[in-house]
LUMPA-995642 format. One record per residue (C-alpha): residue in three letters; residue number from 1; x, y, z. Coordinates in nm, 3 decimals, padded with zeros to 5 digits, m for minus. Layout:
N
@type = ALA&seq = NUM&X = X&Y = Y&Z = Z
...
This chain:
213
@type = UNK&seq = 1&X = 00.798&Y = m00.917&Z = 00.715
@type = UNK&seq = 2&X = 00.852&Y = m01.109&Z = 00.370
@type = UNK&seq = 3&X = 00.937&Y = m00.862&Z = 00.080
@type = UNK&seq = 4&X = 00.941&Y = m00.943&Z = m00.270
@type = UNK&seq = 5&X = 01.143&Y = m00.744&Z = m00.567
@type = UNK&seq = 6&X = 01.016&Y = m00.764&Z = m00.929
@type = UNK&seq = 7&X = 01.204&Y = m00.599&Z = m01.126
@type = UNK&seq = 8&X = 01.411&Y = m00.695&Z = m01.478
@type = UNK&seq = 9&X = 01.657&Y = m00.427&Z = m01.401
@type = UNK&seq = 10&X = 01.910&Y = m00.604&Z = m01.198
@type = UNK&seq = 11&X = 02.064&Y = m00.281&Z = m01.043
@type = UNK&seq = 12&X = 01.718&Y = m00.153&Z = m00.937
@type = UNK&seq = 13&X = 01.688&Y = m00.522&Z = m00.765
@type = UNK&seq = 14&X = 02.024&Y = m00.458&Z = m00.620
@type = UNK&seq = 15&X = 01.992&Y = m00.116&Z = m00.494
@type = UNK&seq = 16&X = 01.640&Y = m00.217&Z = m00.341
@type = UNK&seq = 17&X = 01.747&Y = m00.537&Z = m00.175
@type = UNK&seq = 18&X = 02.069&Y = m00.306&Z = m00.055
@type = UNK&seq = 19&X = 01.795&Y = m00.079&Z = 00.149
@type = UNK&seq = 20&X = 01.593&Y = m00.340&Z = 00.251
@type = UNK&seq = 21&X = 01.856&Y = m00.536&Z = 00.438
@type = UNK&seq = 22&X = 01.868&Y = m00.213&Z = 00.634
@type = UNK&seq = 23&X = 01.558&Y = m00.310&Z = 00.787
@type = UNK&seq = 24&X = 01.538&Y = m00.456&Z = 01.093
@type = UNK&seq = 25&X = 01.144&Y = m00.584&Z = 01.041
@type = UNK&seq = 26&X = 01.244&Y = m00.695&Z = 00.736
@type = UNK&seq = 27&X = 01.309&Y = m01.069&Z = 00.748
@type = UNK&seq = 28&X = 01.291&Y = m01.219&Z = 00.410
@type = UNK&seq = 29&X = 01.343&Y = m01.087&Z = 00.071
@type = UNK&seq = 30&X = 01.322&Y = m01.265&Z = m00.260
@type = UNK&seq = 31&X = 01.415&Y = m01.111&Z = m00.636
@type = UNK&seq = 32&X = 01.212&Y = m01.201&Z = m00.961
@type = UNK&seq = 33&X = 01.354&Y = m01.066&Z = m01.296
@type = UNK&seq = 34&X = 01.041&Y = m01.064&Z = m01.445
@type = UNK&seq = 35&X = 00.647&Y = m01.084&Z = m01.441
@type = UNK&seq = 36&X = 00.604&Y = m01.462&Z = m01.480
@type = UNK&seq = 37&X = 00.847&Y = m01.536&Z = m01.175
@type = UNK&seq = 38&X = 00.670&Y = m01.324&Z = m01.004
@type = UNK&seq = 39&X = 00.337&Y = m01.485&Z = m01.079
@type = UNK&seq = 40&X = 00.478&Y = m01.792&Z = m00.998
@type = UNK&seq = 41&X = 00.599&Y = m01.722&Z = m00.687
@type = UNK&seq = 42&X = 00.339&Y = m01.577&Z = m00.540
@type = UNK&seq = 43&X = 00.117&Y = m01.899&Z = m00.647
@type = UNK&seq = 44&X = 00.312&Y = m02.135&Z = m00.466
@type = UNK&seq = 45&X = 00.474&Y = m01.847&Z = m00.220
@type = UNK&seq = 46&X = 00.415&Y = m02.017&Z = 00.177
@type = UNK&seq = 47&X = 00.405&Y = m01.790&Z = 00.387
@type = UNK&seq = 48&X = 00.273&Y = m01.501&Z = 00.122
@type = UNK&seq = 49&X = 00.431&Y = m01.166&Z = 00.117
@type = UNK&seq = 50&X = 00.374&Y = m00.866&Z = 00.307
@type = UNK&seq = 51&X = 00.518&Y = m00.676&Z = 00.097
@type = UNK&seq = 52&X = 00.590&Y = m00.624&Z = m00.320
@type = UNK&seq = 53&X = 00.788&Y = m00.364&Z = m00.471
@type = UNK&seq = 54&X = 00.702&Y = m00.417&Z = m00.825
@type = UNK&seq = 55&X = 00.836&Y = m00.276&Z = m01.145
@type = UNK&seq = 56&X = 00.540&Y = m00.148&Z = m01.401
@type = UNK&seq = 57&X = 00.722&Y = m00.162&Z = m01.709
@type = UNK&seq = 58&X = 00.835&Y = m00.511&Z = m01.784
@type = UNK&seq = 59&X = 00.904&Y = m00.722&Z = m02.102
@type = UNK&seq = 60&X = 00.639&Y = m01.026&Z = m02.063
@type = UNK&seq = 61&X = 00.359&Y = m00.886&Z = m01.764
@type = UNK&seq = 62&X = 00.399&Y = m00.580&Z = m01.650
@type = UNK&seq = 63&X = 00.354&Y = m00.472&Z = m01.313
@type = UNK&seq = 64&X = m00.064&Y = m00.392&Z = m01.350
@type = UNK&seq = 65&X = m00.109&Y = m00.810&Z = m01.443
@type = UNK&seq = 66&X = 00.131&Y = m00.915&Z = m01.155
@type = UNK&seq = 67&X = m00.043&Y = m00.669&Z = m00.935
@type = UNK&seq = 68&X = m00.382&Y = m00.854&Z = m01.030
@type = UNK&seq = 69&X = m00.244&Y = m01.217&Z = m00.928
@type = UNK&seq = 70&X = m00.126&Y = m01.077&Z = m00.630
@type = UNK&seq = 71&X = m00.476&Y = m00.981&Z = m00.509
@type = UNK&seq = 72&X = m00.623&Y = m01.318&Z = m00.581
@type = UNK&seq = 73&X = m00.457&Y = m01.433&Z = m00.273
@type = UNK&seq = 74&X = m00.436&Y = m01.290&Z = 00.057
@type = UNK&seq = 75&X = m00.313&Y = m00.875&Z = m00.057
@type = UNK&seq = 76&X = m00.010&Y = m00.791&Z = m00.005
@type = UNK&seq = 77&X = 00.083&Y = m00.404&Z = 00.025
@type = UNK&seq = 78&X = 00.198&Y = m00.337&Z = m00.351
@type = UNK&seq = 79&X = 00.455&Y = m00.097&Z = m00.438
@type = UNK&seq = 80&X = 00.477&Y = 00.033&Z = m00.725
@type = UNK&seq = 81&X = 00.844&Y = 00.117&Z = m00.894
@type = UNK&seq = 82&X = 00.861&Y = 00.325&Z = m01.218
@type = UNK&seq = 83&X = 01.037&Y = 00.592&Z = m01.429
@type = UNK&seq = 84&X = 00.754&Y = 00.773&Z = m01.487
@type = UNK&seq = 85&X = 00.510&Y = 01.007&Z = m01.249
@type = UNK&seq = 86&X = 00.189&Y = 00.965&Z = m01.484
@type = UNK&seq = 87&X = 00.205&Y = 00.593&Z = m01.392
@type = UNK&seq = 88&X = 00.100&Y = 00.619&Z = m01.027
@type = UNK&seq = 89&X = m00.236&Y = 00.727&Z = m01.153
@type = UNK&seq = 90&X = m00.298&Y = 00.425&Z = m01.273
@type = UNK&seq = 91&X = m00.141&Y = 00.277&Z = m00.958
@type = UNK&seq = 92&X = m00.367&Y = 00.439&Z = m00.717
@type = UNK&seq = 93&X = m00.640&Y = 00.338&Z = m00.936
@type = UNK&seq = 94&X = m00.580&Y = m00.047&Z = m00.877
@type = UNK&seq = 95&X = m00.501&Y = 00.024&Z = m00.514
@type = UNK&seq = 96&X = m00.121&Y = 00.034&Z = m00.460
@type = UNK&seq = 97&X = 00.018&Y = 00.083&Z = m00.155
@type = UNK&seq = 98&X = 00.258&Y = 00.364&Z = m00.259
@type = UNK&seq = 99&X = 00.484&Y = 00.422&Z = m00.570
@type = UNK&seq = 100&X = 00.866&Y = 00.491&Z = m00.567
@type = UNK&seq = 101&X = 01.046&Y = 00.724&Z = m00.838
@type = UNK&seq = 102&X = 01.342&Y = 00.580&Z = m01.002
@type = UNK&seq = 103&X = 01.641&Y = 00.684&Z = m00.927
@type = UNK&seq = 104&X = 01.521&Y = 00.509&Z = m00.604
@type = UNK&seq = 105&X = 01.598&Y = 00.803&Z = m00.252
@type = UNK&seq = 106&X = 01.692&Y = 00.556&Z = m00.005
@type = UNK&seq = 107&X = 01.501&Y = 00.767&Z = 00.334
@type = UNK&seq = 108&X = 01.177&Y = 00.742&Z = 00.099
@type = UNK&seq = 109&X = 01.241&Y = 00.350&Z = 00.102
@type = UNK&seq = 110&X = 01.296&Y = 00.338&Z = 00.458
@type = UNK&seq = 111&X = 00.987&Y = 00.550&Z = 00.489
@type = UNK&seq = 112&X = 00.750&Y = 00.320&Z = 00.241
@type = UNK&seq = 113&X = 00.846&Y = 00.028&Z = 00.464
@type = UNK&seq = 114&X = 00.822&Y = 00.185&Z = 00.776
@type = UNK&seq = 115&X = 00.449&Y = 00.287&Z = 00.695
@type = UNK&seq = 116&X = 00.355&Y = m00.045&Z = 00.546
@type = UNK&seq = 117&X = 00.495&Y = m00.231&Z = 00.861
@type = UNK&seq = 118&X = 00.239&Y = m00.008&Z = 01.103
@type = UNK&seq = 119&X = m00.018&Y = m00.064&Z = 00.887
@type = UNK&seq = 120&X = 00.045&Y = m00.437&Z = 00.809
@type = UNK&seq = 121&X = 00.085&Y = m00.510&Z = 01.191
@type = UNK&seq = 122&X = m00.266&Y = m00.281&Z = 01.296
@type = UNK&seq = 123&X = m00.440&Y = m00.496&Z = 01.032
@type = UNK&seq = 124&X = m00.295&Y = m00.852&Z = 01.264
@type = UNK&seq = 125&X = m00.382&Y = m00.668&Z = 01.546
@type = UNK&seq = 126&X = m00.751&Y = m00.622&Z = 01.440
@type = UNK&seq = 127&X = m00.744&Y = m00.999&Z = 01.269
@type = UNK&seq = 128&X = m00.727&Y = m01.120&Z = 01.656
@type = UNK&seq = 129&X = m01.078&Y = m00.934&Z = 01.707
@type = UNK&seq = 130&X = m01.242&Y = m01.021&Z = 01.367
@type = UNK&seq = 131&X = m01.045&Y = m01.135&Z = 01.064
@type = UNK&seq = 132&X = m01.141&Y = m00.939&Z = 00.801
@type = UNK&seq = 133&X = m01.384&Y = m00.676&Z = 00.893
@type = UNK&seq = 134&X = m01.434&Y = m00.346&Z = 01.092
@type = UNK&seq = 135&X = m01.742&Y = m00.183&Z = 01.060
@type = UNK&seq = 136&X = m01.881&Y = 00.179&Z = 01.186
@type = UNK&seq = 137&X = m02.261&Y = 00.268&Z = 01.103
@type = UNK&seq = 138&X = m02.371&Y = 00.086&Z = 00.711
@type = UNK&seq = 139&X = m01.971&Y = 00.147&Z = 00.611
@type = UNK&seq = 140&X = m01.759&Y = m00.197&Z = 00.655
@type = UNK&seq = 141&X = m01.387&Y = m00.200&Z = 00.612
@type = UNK&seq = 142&X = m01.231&Y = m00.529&Z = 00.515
@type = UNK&seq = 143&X = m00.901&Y = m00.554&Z = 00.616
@type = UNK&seq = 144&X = m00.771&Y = m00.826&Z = 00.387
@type = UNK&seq = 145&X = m00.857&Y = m00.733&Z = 00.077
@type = UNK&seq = 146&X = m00.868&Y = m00.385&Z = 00.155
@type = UNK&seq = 147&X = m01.217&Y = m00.276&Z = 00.065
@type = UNK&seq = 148&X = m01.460&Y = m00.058&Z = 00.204
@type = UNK&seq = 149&X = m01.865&Y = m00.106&Z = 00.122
@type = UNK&seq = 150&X = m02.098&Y = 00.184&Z = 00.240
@type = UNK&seq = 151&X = m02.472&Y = 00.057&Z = 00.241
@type = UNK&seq = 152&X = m02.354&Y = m00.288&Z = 00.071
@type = UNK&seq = 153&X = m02.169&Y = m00.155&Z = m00.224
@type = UNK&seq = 154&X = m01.837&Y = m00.108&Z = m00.258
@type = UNK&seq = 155&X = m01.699&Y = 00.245&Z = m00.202
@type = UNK&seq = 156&X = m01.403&Y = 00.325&Z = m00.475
@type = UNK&seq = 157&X = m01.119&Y = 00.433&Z = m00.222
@type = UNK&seq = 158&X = m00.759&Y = 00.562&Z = m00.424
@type = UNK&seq = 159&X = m00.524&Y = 00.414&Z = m00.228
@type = UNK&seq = 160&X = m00.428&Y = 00.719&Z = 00.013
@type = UNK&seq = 161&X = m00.777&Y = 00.798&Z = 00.048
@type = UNK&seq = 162&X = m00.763&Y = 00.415&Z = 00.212
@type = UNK&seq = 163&X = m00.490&Y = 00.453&Z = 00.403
@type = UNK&seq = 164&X = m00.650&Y = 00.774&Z = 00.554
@type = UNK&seq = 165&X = m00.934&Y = 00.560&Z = 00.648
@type = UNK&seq = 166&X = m00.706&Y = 00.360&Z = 00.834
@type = UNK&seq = 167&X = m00.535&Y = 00.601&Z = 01.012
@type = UNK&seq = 168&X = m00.810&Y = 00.770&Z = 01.180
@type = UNK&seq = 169&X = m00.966&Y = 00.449&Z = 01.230
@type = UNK&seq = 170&X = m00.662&Y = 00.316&Z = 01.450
@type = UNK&seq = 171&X = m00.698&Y = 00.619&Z = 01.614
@type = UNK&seq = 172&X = m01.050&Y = 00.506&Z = 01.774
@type = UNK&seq = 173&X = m01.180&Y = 00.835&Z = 01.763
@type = UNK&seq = 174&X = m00.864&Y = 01.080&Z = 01.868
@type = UNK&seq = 175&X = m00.809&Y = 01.371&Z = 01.739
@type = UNK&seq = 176&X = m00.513&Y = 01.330&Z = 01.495
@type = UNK&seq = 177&X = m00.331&Y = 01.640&Z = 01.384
@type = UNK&seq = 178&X = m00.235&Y = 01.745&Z = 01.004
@type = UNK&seq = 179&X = 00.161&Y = 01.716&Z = 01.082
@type = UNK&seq = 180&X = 00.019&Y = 01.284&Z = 01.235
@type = UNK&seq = 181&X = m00.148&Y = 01.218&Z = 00.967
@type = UNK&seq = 182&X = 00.108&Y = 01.397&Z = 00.713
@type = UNK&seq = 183&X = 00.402&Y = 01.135&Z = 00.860
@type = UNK&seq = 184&X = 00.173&Y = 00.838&Z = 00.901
@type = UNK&seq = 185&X = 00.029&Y = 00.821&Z = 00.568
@type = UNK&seq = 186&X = 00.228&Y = 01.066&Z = 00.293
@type = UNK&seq = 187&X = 00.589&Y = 01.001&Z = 00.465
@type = UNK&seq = 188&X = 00.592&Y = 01.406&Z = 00.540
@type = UNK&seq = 189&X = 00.810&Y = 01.566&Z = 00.262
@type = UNK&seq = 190&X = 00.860&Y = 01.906&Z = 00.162
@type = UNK&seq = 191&X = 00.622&Y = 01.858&Z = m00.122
@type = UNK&seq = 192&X = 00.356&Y = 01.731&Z = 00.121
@type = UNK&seq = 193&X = 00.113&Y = 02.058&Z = 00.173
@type = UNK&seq = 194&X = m00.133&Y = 02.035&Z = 00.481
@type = UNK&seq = 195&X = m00.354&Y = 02.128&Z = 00.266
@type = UNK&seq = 196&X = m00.356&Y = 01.736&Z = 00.086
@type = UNK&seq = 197&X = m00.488&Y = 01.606&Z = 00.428
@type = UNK&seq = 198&X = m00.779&Y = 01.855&Z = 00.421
@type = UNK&seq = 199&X = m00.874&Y = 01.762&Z = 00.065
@type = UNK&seq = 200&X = m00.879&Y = 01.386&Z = 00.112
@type = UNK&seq = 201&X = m01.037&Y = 01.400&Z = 00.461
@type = UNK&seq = 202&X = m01.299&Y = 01.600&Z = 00.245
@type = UNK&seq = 203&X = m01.306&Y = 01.301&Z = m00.004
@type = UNK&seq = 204&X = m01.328&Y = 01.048&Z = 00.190
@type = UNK&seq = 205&X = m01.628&Y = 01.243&Z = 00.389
@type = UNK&seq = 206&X = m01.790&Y = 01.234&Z = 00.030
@type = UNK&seq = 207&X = m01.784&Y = 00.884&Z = m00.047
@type = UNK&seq = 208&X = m01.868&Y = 00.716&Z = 00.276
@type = UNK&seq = 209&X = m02.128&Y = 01.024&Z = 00.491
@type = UNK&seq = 210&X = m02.459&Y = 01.017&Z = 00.406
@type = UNK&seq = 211&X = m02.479&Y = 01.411&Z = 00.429
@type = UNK&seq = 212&X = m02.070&Y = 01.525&Z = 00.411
@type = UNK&seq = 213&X = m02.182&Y = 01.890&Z = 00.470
């Protein structure tokens, strides 16, 4: 798995890449100081990255524009890095992978990557069926850009809400429990109440069932 760091803070860069080496699926990781690198980099980038841990707050483009050149090419699970809570609104909003806090916790790192490798390697896995797309009654999941239409419009997913999606879809119709879905898709902490799995299972039941009662 290729990883990519954007970040102008060059301790956050180090204390990432630090982690990251860790990682035994990890094969690959390359630093940008800023937005523009990054840009370029992932314009000429061969093979693309799997993975982008990208700063929001940056002096040139911030993490939002980098984010958007990203997705022009083949979508790489985005990971957010900031300061501040309030931004992973936003994040979700653009669909981001996840978010980390800075000061970075190293077993929530582990635990980001860990998630995005199962869900990276599913998505392969499905590619050797059909490329892009999975589809279950009018709803159609495409993998590689990671969009869902229901009845030929697109169905606005926030990022866990997706990754929900794909959980139970991987699944193939087995019963997953709170505490599977819990690890698979928050990382299980603490914080983590069972009660967030019932309110975005409801969600997602909302958006994509004709009749969700």
């Amino acid at each position: 798995m290729r990883a990519i760091i954007v970040d102008d803070e060059a301790p956050a860069r180090r204390r990432l890449r630090g982690v990251l080496q860790q990682i035994s699926t990890v094969t690959r990781i390359d630093e940008c100081a800023n937005g523009r690198e990054a840009v370029e980099l992932l314009r000429r980038g061969a093979p693309p990255p799997d993975l982008v841990f990208l700063d929001i707050q940056m002096p040139d483009l911030d993490g939002f524009a980098v984010a958007a050149a990203a997705n022009q090419e083949r979508p790489p699970a985005i990971v957010f890095v900031t300061a501040f809570e309030e931004h992973a609104v936003r994040a979700f909003e653009i669909q981001a992978f996840d978010y980390l806090l800075k000061p970075f916790d190293d077993e929530r790192i582990i635990a980001t990557v860990k998630r995005a490798a199962d869900f990276l390697e599913w998505i392969r896995r499905e590619g050797a069926v059909d490329p892009a797309l999975h589809g279950f009654g009018d709803v159609t999941v495409d993998f590689s850009r990671h969009q869902v239409r229901r009845a030929g419009r697109t169905a606005e997913l926030r990022p866990k809400e997706y990754a929900l999606l794909v959980a139970l879809l991987k699944r193939g119709g087995r019963v997953a429990s709170r505490l599977e879905l819990l690890q698979e898709v928050w990382g299980y902490a603490e914080d983590v109440m069972s009660r967030t799995v019932d309110t975005h299972v409801a969600m997602l039941r909302r958006k994509l069932e004709h009749d969700p009662a």
